[in-house]
C-alpha positions in Angstrom: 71.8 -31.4 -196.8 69.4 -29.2 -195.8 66.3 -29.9 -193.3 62.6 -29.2 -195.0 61.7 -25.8 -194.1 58.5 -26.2 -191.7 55.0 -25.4 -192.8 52.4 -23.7 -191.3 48.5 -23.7 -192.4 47.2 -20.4 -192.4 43.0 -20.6 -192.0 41.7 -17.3 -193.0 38.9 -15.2 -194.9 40.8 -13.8 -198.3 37.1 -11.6 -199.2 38.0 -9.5 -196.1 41.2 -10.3 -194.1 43.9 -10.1 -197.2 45.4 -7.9 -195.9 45.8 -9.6 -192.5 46.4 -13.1 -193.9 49.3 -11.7 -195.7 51.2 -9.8 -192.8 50.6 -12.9 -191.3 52.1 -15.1 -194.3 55.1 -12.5 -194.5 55.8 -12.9 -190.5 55.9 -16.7 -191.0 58.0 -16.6 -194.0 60.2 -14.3 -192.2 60.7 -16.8 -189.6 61.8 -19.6 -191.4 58.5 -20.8 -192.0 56.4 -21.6 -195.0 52.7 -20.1 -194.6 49.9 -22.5 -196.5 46.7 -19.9 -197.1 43.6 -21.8 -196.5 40.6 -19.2 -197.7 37.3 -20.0 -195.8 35.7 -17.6 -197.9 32.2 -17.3 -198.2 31.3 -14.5 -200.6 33.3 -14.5 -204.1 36.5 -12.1 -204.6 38.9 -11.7 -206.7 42.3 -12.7 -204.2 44.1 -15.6 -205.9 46.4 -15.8 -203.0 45.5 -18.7 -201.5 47.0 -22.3 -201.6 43.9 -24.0 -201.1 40.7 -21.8 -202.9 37.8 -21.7 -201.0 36.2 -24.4 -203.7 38.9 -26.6 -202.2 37.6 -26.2 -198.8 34.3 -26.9 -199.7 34.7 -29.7 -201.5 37.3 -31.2 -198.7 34.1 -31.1 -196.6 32.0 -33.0 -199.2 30.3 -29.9 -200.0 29.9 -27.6 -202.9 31.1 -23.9 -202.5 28.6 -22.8 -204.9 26.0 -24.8 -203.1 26.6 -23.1 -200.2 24.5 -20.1 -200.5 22.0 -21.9 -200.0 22.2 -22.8 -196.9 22.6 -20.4 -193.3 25.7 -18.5 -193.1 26.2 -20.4 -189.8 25.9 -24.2 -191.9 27.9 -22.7 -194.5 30.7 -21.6 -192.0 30.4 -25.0 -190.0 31.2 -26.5 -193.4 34.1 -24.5 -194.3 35.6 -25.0 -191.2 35.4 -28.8 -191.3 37.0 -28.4 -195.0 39.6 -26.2 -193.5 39.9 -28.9 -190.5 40.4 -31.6 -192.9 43.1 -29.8 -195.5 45.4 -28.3 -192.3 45.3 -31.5 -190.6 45.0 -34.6 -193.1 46.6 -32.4 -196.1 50.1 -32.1 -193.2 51.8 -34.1 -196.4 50.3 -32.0 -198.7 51.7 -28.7 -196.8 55.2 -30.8 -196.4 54.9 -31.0 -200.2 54.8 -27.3 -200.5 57.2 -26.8 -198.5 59.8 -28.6 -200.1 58.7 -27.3 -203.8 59.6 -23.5 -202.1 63.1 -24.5 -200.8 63.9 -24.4 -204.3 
């Protein structure tokens, strides 16, 4: 039998580091490694690459994303951060999940 592939949660901003989050998904994945994308977005786009949307975030911190433009960028950010916080660290059997659903 085979052991679960590890996971890894990958925090990032899809509206401007695609790109980046992606090299960085591919290196993981490369590695033996399944990469969980996280967007912390806070401007719409149109990347659907992410595991966990930016909504997702938002709402893990009690907040909603659409709500948050009306608040400072840097209460916004605090917020996605906490959301991002809460889905890397309490979501671990969530990520685990994922992992296991890609050995497949």
């Amino acid at each position: 039998m085979t052991a679960p592939k590890p996971a890894v949660a990958v925090l990032t901003t899809l509206n401007t580091k695609q790109k980046e989050a992606r090299f960085v998904a591919d290196v993981l994945t490369r590695a033996g490694v399944t990469p969980w994308i996280i967007d912390l977005s806070l401007e719409p786009h149109e990347n659907g690459d992410a595991d966990a949307a930016a909504t997702s975030v938002a709402a893990a911190a009690g907040a909603s994303w659409y709500a948050l433009g009306e608040r400072s960028r840097q209460d916004a950010a605090a917020i996605m951060a906490e959301g991002g916080k809460k889905l890397s660290v309490s979501g671990r059997t969530s990520i685990s999940r994922l992992a296991d659903s890609r050995l497949g």
